[in-house]
N, C-alpha and C positions, 0 to 999 in steps of 0.2 A: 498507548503509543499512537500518535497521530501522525502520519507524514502525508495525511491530507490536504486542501487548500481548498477556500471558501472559492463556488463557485461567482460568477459573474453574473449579474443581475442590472442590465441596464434600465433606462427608463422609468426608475422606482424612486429617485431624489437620491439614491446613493451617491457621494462622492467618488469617484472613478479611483484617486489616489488613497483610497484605504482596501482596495479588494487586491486580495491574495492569489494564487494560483499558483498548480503543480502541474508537473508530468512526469509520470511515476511506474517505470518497467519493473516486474514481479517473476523472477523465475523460482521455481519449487520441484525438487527429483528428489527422486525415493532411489534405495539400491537397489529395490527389486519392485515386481509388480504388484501394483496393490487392489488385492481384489474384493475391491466395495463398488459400489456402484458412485457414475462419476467420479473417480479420483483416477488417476492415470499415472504413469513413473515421470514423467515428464510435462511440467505446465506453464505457460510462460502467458503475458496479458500486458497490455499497456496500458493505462489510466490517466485519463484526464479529467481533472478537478472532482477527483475519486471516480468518473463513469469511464467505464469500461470500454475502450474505442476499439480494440483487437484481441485476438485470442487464438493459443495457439497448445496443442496436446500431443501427446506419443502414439496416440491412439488415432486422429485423423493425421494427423502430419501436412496440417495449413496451418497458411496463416492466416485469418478468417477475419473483416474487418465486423465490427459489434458494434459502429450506430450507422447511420443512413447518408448521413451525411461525410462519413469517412469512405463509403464505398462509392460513395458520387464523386469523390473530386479527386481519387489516386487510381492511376493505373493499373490494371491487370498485372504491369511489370513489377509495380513496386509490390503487390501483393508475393508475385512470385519468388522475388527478390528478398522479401520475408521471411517469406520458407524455408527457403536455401537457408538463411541465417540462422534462424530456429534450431533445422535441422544440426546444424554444426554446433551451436548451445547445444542442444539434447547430450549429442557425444562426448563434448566438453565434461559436461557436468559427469556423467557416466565414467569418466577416465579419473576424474578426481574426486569423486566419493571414494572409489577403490583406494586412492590416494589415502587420503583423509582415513582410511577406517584401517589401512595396516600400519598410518603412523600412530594410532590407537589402540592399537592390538586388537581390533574387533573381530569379532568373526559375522559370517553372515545369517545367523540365527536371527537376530533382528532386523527389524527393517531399519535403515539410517537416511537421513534428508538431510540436504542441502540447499542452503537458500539464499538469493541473491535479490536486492534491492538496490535502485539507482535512479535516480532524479534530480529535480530540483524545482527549486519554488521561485514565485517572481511576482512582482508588487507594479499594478497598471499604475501610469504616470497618466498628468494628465493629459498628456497629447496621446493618449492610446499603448504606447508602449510599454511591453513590460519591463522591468527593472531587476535584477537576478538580487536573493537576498538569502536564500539557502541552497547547498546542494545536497546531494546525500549519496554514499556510495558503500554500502554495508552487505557482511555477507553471514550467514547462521548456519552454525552445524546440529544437528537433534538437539532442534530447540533455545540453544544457547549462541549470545553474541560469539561472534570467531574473529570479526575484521571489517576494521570500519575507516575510510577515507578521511583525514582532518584537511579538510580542503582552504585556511587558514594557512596552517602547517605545513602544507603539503609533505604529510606523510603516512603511514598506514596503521592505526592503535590495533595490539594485539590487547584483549583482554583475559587471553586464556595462553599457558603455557605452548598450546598445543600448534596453535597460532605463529609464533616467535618465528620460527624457521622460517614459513613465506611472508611476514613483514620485513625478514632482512635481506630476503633476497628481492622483495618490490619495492625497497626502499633505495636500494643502492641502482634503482632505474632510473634513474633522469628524466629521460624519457617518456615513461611512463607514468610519473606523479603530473608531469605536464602536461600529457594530452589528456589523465582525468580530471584535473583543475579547468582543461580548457573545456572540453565536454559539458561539465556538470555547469561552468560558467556563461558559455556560447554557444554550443553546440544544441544543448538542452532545450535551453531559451528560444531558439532561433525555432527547433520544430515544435515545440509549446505557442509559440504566437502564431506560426500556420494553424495547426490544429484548430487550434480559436477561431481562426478567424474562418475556417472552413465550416465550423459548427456554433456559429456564435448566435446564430437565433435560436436552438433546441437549447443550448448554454444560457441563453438570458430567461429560460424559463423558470417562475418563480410559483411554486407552491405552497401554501398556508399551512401550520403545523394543527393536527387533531392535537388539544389536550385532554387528559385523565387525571384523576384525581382522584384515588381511594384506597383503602386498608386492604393489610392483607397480617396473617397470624403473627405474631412473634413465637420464637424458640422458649422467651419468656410466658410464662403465662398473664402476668398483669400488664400486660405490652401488646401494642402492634405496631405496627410498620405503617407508616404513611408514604404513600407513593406517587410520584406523580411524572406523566408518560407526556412526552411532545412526538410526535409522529406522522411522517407523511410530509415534512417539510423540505422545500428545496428554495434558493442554498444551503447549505448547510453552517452557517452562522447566525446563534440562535443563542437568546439567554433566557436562563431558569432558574426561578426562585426560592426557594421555602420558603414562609413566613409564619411568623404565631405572632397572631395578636399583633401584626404589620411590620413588624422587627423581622429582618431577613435573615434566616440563621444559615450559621455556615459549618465545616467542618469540624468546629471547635464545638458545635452545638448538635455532632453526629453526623452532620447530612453528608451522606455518600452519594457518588454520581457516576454511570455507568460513561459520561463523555457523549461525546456525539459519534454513532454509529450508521451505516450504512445499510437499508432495507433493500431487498432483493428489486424491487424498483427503479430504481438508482437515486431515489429519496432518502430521507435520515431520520433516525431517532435519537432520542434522549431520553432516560430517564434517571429524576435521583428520587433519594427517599432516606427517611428520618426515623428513628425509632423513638415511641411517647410512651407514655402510661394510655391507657383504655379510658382511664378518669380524668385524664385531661381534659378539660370543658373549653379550653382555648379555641380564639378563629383559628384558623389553619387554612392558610390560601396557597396557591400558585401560579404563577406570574410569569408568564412567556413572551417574549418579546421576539418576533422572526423578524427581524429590518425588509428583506428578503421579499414579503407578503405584503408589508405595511398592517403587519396584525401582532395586536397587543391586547392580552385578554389575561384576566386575575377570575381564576377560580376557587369556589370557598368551599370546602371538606364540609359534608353534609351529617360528619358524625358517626355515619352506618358503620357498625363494625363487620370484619367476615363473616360472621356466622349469621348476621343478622338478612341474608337472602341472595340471590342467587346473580344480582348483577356483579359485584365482587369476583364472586368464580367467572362468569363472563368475560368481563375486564382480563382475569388473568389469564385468560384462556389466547384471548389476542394475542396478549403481551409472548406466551409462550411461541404463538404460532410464528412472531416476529424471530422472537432470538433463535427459533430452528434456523430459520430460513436464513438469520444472517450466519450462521455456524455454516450451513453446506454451503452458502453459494456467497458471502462475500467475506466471511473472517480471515481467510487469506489474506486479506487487504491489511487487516488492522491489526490481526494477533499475528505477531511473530518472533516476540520477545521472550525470554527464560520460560519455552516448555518443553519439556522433553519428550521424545518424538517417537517414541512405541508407538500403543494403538493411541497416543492423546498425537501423535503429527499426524494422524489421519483427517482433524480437526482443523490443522493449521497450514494448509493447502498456499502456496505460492504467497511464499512473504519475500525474504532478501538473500539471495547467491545471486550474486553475477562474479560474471569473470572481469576485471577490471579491466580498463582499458591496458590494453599492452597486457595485459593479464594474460596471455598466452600460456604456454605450457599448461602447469596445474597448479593447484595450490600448493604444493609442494617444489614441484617444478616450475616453475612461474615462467613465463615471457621474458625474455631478456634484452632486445630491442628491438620489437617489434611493435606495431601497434594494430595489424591487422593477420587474421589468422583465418583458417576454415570456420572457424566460428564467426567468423563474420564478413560474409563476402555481401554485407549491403552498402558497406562506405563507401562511395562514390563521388567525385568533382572535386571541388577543390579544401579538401582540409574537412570538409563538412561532413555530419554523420549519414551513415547508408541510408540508401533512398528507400530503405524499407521502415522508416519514421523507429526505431530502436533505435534510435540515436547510434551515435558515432560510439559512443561508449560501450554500446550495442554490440557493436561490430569490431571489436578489439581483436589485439593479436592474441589467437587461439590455438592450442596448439592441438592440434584430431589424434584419436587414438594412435596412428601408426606414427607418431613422430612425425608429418608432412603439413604445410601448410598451405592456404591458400590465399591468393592475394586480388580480391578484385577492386581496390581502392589505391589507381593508380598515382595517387598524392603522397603515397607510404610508401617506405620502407616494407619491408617484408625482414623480419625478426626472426632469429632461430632460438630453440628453445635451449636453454643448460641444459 
């Protein structure tokens, strides 16, 4: 699952109108505290072209900007202003997990999460500006899709029975399908090209991908695995080849690929890999292409099998020290599809729950026309998302544990909950 976006790389002969880009808010609550180290009942982050510009926990209770260039050119207010809104998500999400797990029958023996994701993607033209071309607005209960925005449609896909009840009661909002269509369409977009442009030379920085190229056991015994590792690259648009004997083989020919992954760096990896016979005497090359780098390099399997000495084990010792790092500190980003959320959502850390815009009350109780709630007192000026850069979507009507709302985005309505 990718709802990343290749980042921007000027200066390199790239054509302007084929680079992609996202902005991509992540919240993640548990029902109760979880006590592992790093992980918090409450996590929230905003993403630009997958790196991490803010971040925010239950544990410090900021809203803390995460590159250099975002804390240089927003105010102390907007920071503040952040927080506030966080803090109202936090309570949000906390009213409606309860929600959520007695329309379940759950009891609180287990831990349960809630996950909210909401962006959108936009395509540079050539005069600079971005071009809206996806949005995205989905939410996950332990592990499994629950509800997700068809912004086409404008209406709410329930893919689970459990669901039904608050897509018909966010469906019959008017309201509320249009200020998330407008959000995900304008709103998004509008503080996606500030951000950029506030951080567009750390942005246009381009790093060349390490490749690897080696075996490792099969489960078979007359087999092993061919593997081959690109890493350390930025952008993150990047292609990778198998080949035997200069014939590029694809899926049909085994070759499996972990995707393009994010290193605790804010660089990427890739790796796929093939399973052969041991006796296959075949070339066996790998062929990486970063556009990104202006680096294009074809590496040729030297044959050495596992056992055959100790750079192998070396190699995979990297590789393993990579996929930890990306499990504690960025899989949140990328895994957040069908797992279920015992002690395995201790692993899948802030993927997709948000409250939708006008999403006020709870998922059960939903908003009913509003579009700003205590959950998000950063919308401000005219129509535009809160000036705590969580977008206007961000800042929808929420409804706070006692039933009262708040309203600091005086362009709205102020909505009561069913």
């Amino acid at each position: 699952m990718s709802f990343l976006a290749v980042l921007v790389l000027l200066g390199t002969g790239l054509t302007v109108n084929s680079e992609i880009h996202s902005l991509t808010y992540i919240y993640t609550a548990f029902s109760k505290p979880v006590d592992l180290p790093g992980f918090h009942e409450f996590t929230a982050m905003g993403l630009l072209d997958n790196r991490m510009i803010d971040y925010y926990d239950s544990s410090v209770q900021k809203k803390v900007p995460k590159q250099k260039w975002m804390e240089d050119h927003l105010e102390k207010e907007y920071w503040d202003k952040g927080t506030q809104s966080r803090k109202s998500k936090q309570q949000w999400f906390k009213v409606n997990i309860d929600i959520l797990m007695k329309r379940m029958r759950q009891n609180d023996t287990s831990n349960h999460i809630l996950q909210w994701m909401h962006g959108c993607k936009g395509e540079t033209q050539p005069d600079g500006s971005l071009k809206f071309i996806h949005g995205m607005d989905m939410y996950n209960y332990d592990g499994n899709d629950f509800l997700s925005f068809d912004d086409d449609s404008q209406v709410w896909v329930a893919p689970t029975d459990a669901a039904i009840e608050t897509k018909r009661k966010w469906d019959n909002v008017q309201v509320l399908k249009e200020y998330t269509k407008g959000y995900l369409e304008k709103e998004c977009m509008d503080w996606m090209s500030k951000f950029r442009d506030y951080g567009k030379e750390q942005l246009n920085e381009a790093s060349p991908p390490e490749v690897l190229l080696y075996s490792k056991k099969s489960q078979t015994e007359t087999n092993i695995i061919l593997k081959c590792l690109a890493t350390g690259f930025l952008p993150k648009d990047i292609t990778l080849r198998i080949k035997k004997n200069g014939r590029t083989l694809t899926k049909e020919d085994g070759v499996k690929t972990s995707g393009v992954r994010p290193n605790h760096d804010d660089t990427f990896q890739r790796k796929d890999h093939v399973e052969i016979l041991k006796s296959d005497s075949s070339t066996y090359t790998c062929e990486v292409i970063h556009p990104g780098s202006n680096v294009h390099v074809e590496k040729t399997w030297d044959h050495r099998l596992p056992e055959e000495g100790g750079n192998t084990t070396m190699v995979i010792g990297v590789v393993a020290g990579l996929i930890v790092l990306l499990i504690l500190v960025v899989v949140p980003v990328i895994v957040y599809k069908r797992r279920k959320c015992r002690e395995c959502c201790n692993r899948t850390i802030e993927t997709k729950a948000r409250p939708s815009p006008g999403s006020s009350g709870s998922l059960l109780n939903m908003p009913q026309t509003n579009l700003d709630s205590p959950a998000t007192p950063l919308m401000k000026g005219s129509g535009h998302s809160d000036s705590s850069g969580d977008s206007g979507h961000e800042s929808n009507s929420i409804s706070s544990s006692n039933g009262t709302e708040e309203n600091e985005d005086p362009s709205r309505e102020p909505l009561q909950p069913v």
